[in-house]
C-alpha positions in Angstrom: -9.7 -4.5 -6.5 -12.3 -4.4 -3.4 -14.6 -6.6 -6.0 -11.8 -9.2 -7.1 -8.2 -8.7 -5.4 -9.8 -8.3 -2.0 -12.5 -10.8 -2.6 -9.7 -13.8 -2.6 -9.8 -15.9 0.4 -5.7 -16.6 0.0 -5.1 -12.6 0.1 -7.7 -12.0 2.7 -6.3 -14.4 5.1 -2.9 -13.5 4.1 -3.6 -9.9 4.9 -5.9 -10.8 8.2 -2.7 -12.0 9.6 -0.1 -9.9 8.8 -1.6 -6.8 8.3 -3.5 -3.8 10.2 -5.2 -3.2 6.5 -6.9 0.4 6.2 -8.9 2.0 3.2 -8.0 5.4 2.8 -9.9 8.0 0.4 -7.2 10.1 -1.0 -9.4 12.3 -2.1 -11.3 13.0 1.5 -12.0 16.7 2.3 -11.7 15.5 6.3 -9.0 16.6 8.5 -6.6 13.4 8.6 -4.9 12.9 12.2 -1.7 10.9 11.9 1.5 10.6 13.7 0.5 13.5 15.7 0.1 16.0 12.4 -3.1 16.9 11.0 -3.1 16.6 7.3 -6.1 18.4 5.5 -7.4 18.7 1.7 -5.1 20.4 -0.1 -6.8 22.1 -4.2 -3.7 21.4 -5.5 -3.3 18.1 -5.6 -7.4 17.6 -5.8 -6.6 15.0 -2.7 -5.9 15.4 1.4 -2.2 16.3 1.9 -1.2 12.9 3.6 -2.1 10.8 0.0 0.1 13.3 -1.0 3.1 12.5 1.1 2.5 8.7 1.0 2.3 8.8 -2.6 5.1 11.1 -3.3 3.2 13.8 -5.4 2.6 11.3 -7.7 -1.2 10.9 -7.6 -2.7 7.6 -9.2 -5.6 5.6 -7.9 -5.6 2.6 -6.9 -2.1 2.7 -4.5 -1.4 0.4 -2.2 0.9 1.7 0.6 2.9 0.0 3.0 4.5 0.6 6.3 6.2 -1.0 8.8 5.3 -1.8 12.5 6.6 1.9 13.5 4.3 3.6 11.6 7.3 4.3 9.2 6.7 4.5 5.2 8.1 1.2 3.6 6.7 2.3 0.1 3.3 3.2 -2.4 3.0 0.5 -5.1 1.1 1.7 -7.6 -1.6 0.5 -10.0 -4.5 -2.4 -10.1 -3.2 -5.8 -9.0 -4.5 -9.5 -9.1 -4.4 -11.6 -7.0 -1.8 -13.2 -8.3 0.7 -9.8 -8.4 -0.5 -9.0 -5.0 0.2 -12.2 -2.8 4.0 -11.7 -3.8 4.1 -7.8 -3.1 2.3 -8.9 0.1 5.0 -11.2 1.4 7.5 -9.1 0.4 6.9 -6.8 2.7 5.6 -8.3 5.3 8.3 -10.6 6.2 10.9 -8.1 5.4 12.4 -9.3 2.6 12.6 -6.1 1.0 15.3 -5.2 4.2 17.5 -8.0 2.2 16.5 -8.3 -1.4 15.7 -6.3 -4.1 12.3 -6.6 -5.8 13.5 -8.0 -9.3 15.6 -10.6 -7.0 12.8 -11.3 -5.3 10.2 -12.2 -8.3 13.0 -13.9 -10.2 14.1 -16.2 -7.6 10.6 -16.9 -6.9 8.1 -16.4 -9.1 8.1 -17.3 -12.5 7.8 -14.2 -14.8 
């Protein structure tokens, strides 16, 4: 995705302006601070302890995951995306629609399928 999805000038600028965008190596052996909790490399789970937790135990590379201006979890959505699967997953969640609407609404009404 860094060579194609994030290449796109529509999801870069899309991103640049709603989003505080950070690339995270779940697999990092470094001490993670965040919201006040250090989260550290856990054997287990061959990843740091806060992928974990974001990513609900279920560990699959590439995830995006999203929160909201709190700091608050809004949701992992896994797998590879194009550009054209990620601009709607992008809005989506930045202007809240997912407070409203559920994602099968969402495409439907919107996109074509």
């Amino acid at each position: 995705m860094d060579a194609t999805t994030f290449e796109d000038p529509a999801i870069v600028e899309y991103m640049n302006k709603h989003y505080y965008s950070v690339k995270f190596n779940a697999e990092t052996k470094d001490t993670i601070l965040f919201k006040d909790k250090s989260y550290s490399f856990k054997p287990e789970y061959k990843a740091n302890e806060l992928a974990a937790q974001m990513l609900n135990g279920s560990m699959s590379y590439p995830t995006s995951v999203y929160l909201d201006e709190t700091m608050n979890e809004i949701g992992p959505v896994p797998g590879y995306l194009t550009s054209e699967q990620m601009l709607p997953v992008l809005k989506y969640f930045a202007e809240d629609i997912y407070k409203t609407k559920k994602w099968d609404d969402y495409l439907n009404e919107n996109f074509k399928r």
